[in-house]
LUMNURO-126013 format. One record per residue (C-alpha): y, x, z; chain; residue in one letter. Coordinates in Angstrom, 1 decimal. Layout:
residues N
north|east|up|chain|resn
Y|X|Z|A|a $
...
//
This chain:
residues 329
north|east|up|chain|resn
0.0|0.0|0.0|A|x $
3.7|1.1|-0.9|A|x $
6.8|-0.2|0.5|A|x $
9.6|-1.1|-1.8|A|x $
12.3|-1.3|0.5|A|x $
11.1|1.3|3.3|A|x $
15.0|1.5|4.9|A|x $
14.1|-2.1|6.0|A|x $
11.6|-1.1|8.7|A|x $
14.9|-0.2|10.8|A|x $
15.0|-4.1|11.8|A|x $
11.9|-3.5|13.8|A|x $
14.9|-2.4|16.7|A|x $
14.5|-6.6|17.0|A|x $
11.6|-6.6|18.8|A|x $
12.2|-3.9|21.7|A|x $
15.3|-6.3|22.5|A|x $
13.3|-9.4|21.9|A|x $
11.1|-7.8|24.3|A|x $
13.4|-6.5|26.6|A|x $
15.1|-9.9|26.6|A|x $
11.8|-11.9|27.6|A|x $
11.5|-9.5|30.6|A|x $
15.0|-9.5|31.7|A|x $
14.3|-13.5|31.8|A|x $
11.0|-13.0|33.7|A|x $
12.7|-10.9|36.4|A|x $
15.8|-12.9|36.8|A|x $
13.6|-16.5|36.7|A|x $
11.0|-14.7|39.6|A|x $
14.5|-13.7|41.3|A|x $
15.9|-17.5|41.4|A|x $
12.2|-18.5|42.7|A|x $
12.7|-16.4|45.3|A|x $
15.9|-17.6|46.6|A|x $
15.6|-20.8|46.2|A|x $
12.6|-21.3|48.7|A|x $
8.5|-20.5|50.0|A|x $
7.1|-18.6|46.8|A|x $
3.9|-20.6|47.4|A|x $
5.8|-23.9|48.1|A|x $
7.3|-23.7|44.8|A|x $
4.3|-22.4|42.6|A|x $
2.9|-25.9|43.7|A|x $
6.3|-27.7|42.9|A|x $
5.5|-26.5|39.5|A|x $
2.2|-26.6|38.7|A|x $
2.7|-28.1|35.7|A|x $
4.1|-25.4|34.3|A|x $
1.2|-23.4|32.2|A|x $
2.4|-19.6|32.4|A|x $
-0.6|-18.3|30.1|A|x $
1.1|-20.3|27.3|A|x $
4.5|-19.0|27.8|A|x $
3.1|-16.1|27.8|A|x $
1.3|-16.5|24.4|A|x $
4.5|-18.1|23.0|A|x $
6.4|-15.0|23.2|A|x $
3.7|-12.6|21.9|A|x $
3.7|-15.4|19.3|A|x $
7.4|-15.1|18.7|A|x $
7.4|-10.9|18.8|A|x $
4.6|-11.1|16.0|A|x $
6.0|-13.5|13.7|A|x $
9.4|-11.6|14.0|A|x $
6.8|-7.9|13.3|A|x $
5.8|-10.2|10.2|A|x $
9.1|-10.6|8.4|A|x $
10.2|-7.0|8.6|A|x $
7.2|-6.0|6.9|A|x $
8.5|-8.8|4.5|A|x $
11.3|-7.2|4.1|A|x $
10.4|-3.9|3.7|A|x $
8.9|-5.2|0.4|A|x $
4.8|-4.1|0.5|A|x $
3.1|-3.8|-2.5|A|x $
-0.3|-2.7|-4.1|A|x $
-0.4|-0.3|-7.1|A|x $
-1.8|-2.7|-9.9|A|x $
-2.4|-0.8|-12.8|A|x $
-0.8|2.5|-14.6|A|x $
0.0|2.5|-18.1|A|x $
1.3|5.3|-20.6|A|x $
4.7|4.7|-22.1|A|x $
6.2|6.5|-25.0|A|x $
9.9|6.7|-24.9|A|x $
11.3|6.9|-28.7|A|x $
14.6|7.9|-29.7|A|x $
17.0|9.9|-31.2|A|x $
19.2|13.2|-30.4|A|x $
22.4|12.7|-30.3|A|x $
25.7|15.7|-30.1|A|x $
28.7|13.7|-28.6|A|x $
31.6|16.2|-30.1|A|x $
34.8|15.7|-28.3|A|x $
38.6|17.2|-29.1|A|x $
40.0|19.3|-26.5|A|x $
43.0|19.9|-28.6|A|x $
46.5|19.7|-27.2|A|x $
46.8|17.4|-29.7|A|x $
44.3|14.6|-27.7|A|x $
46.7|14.5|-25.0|A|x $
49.4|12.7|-27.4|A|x $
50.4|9.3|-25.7|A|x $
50.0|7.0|-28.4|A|x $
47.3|5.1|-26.6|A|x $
47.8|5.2|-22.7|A|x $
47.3|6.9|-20.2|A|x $
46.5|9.7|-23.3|A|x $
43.8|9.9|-25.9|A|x $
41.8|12.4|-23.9|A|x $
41.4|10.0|-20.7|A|x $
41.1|6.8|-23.0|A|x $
38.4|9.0|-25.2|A|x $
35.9|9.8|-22.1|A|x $
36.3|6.2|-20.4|A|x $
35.0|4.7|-23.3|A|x $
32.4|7.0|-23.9|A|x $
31.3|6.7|-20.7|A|x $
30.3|3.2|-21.6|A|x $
28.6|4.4|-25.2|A|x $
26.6|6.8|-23.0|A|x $
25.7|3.7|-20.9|A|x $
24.5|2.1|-24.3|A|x $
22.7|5.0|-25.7|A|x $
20.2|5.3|-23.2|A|x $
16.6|5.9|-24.4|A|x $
18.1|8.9|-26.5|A|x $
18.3|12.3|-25.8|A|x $
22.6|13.1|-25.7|A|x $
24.5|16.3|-25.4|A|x $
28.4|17.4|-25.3|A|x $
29.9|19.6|-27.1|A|x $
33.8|20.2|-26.3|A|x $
35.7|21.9|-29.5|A|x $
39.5|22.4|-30.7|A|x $
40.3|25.7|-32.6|A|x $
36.3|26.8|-31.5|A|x $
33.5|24.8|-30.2|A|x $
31.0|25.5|-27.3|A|x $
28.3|23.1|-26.2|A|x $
29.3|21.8|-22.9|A|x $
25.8|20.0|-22.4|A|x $
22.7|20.3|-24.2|A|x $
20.8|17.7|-25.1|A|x $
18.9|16.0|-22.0|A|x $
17.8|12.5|-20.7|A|x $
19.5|12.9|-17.7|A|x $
22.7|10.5|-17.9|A|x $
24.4|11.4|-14.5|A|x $
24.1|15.0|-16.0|A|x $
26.0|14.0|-19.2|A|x $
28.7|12.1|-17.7|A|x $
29.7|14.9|-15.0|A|x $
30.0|17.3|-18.1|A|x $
32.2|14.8|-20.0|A|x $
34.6|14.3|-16.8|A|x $
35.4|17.8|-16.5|A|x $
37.0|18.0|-20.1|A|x $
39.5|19.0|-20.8|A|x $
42.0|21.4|-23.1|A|x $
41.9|24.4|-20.1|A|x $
37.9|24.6|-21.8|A|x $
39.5|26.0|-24.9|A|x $
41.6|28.8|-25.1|A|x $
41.5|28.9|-28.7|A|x $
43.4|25.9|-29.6|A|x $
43.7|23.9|-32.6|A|x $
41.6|21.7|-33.9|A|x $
38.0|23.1|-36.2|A|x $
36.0|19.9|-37.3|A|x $
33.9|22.8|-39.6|A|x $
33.2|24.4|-36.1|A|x $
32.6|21.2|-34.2|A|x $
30.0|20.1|-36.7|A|x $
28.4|23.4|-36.7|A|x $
28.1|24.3|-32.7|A|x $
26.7|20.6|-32.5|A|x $
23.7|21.1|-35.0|A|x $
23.0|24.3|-33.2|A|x $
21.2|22.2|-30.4|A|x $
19.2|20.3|-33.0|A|x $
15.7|21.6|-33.6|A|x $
15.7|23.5|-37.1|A|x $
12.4|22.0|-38.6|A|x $
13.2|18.1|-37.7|A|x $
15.2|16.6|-41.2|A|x $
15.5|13.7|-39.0|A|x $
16.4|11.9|-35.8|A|x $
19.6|13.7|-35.6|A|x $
23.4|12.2|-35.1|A|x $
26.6|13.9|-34.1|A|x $
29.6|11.7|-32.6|A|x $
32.4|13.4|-33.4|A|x $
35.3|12.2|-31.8|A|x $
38.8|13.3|-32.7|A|x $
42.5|12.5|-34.0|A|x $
41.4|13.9|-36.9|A|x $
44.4|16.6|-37.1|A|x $
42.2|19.5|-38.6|A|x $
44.0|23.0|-38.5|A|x $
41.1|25.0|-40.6|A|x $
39.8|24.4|-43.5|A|x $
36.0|23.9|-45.0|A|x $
35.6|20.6|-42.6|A|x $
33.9|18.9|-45.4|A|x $
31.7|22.1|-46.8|A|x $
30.5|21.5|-43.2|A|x $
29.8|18.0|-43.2|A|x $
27.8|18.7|-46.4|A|x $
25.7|21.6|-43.9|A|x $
25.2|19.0|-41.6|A|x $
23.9|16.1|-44.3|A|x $
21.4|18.8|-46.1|A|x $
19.9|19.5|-42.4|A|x $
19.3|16.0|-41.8|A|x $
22.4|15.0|-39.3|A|x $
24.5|12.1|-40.2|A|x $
27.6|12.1|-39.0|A|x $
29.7|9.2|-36.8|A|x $
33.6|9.6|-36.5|A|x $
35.3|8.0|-34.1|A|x $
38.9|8.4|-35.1|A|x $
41.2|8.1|-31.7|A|x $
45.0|7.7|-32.1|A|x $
47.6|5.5|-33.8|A|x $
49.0|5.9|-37.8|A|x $
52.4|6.3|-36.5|A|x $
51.9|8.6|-34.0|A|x $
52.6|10.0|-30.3|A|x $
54.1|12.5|-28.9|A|x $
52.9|14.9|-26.4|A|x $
53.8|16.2|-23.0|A|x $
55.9|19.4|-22.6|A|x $
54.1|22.4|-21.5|A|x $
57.2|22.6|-18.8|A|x $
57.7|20.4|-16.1|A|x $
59.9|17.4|-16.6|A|x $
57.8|14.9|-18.2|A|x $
59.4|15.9|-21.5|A|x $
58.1|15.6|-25.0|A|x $
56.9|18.8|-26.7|A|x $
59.6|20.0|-29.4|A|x $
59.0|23.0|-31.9|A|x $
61.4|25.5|-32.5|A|x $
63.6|23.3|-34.3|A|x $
64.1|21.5|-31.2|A|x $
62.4|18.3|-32.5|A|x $
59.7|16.3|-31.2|A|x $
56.2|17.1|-32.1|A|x $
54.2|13.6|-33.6|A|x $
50.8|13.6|-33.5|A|x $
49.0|11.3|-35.9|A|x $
45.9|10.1|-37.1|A|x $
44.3|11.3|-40.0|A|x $
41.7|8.9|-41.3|A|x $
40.6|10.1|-44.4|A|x $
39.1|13.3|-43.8|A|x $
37.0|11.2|-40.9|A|x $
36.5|8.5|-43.5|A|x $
34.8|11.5|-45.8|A|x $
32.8|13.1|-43.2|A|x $
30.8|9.9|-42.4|A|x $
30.2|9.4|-45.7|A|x $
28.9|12.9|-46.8|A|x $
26.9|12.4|-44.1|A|x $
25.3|8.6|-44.3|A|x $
26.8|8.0|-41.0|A|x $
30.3|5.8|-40.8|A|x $
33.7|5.8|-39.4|A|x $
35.0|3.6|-36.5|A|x $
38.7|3.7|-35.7|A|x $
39.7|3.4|-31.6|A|x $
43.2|2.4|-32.2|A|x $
44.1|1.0|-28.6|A|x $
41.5|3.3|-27.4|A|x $
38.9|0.3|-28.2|A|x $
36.3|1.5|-29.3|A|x $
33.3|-0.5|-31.2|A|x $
30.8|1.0|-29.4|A|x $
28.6|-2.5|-30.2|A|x $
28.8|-1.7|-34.2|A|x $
28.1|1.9|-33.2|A|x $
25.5|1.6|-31.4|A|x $
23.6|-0.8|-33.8|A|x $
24.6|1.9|-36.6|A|x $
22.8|4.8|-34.6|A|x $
19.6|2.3|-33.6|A|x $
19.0|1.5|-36.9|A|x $
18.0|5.8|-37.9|A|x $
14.2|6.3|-37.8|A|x $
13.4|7.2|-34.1|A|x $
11.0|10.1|-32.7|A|x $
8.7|10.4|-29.5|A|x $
11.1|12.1|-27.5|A|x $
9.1|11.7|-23.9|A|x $
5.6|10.5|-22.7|A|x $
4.9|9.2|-19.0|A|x $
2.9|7.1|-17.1|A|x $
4.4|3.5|-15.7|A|x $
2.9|2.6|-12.6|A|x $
2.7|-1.3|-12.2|A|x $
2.9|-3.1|-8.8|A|x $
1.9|-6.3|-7.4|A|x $
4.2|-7.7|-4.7|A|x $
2.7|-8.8|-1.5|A|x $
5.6|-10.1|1.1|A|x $
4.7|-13.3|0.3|A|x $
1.2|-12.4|2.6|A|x $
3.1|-11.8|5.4|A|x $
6.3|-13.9|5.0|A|x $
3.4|-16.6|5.0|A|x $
1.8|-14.9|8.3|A|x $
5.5|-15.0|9.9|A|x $
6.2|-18.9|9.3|A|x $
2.4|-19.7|10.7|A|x $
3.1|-18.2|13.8|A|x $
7.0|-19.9|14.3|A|x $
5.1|-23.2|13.6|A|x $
2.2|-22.8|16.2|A|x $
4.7|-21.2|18.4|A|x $
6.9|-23.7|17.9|A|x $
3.7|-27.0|18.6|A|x $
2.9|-24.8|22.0|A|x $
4.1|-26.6|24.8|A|x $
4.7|-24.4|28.2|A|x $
4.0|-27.6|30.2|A|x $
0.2|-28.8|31.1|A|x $
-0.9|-32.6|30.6|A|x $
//
């Protein structure tokens, strides 16, 4: 037998004070007796008082009350184990660092909007194997690819443009530090997310998105940011917007197309998270749709619950305790 609920049995505290209450009641009734007259006097006064069944109705009580915190602990018996195979896919979320994700077109900045919301996707993906990779003028893989969810998401909160110092923004490098964590000889079962404003500062992005299609990974962009633009916060203090040597503001903006071209080189597809909304739904059904591998075998243990047994036990006991009458006829 297994208990379900084991932090339960810490109600079984109930019957020492149960207990300790029934003999604080004893004492004090044998201490009344006492003073109110002739112990033998009044043990004939009240003959008709059965002590025996008192007696029994509290052992009664303490049981039934033993009963329900087994109840509660949830018991059960190990019914049958079965092998499961877990399919899926491997998937490289690729996220901008760039100074150019902290732009406050969609608030509190794209960064911040970009990892609540994939928080959520992470949420949706699961079944699949995910990684990180955090990239701006270089790439490096923040988290290789695992099952391990809580793993993924600690990685992805502690992203940020400090992880960079080589700003800028390389989609090229992005796309090729993410297939580096794909296994070489698999053509399939591969997707990178790549999530970004788009605002590429080097050049072969596509030659790479061509790479990535002839080794099998199809691509997803997820384009975060506005057409017309934000502006980003000074590197001084002041809650300024960033100028350049002009002395005029810096606008970041959303470039589409090249995402638009790397999904389709690629046989993946572009979603756009204007508003920081992403369509995480459409994604999600995109990505489920690619041919899935066996990604993890294991054995699933099923259990029958029993507190029914002695929930059952528990209200037979209340009811006889409760038909027991303490006086004789």
């Amino acid at each position: 037998m297994e208990w379900g609920l084991p932090g339960n049995f810490i109600w079984f505290w109930l019957l020492v004070l149960v207990t300790a209450v029934f003999a604080l009641n004893s004492w004090r009734r044998k201490k009344a007796l006492s003073r109110f007259g002739d112990r033998e006097l009044v043990r004939t006064l009240s003959g008709s008082l059965n002590l025996t069944v008192r007696f029994l109705k509290r052992i009664l009580l303490v049981l039934a009350i033993f009963c329900l915190v087994l109840a509660l602990a949830q018991p059960h018996f190990r019914k049958k184990e079965t092998r499961v195979e877990r399919k899926g896919i491997d998937v490289m979320i690729a996220v901008d660092v760039s100074n150019s994700m902290l732009a406050r077109d969609i608030a509190p900045s794209r960064l911040e909007k970009a990892k609540l919301e994939l928080t959520e996707l992470i949420q949706k993906l699961k079944g699949n194997r995910i990684g990180i990779v955090a990239f701006a003028g270089d790439a490096v893989i923040q988290c290789p690819l695992t099952l391990d969810y809580n793993a993924v998401k600690l990685f992805l909160s502690t992203i940020s443009p400090e992880l960079i110092s080589n700003q800028g923004t390389s989609l090229a490098r992005a796309l090729a530090v993410s297939g580096q964590a794909f296994a070489e000889k698999e053509k399939e079962y591969k997707a990178v997310i790549l999530l970004t404003d788009g605002e590429n500062h080097e050049p072969d992005a596509l030659g790479a998105a061509d790479r990535a299609a002839k080794s099998g990974i199809r691509v997803f962009t997820i384009g975060i940011g506005t057409n017309d633009g934000g502006t980003l916060p000074s590197e001084h203090s002041g809650g300024d917007s960033k100028k350049d040597r002009s002395g005029r503001t810096v606008i970041s903006k959303l470039n589409e197309n090249l995402l638009r071209d790397i999904a389709s080189r690629t046989r993946g597809a572009y979603f756009r998270a204007s508003g920081g909304n992403f369509e995480t739904d459409r994604l999600v059904h995109e990505m489920m749709g690619m041919k899935q591998k066996d990604l993890k075998s294991e054995w699933s243990v099923e259990y029958e619950e029993n507190f029914q047994f002695f929930l059952l036990i528990a209200i037979l006991l209340l009811l006889i305790e409760m038909f027991l009458s303490e006086r004789k006829k």
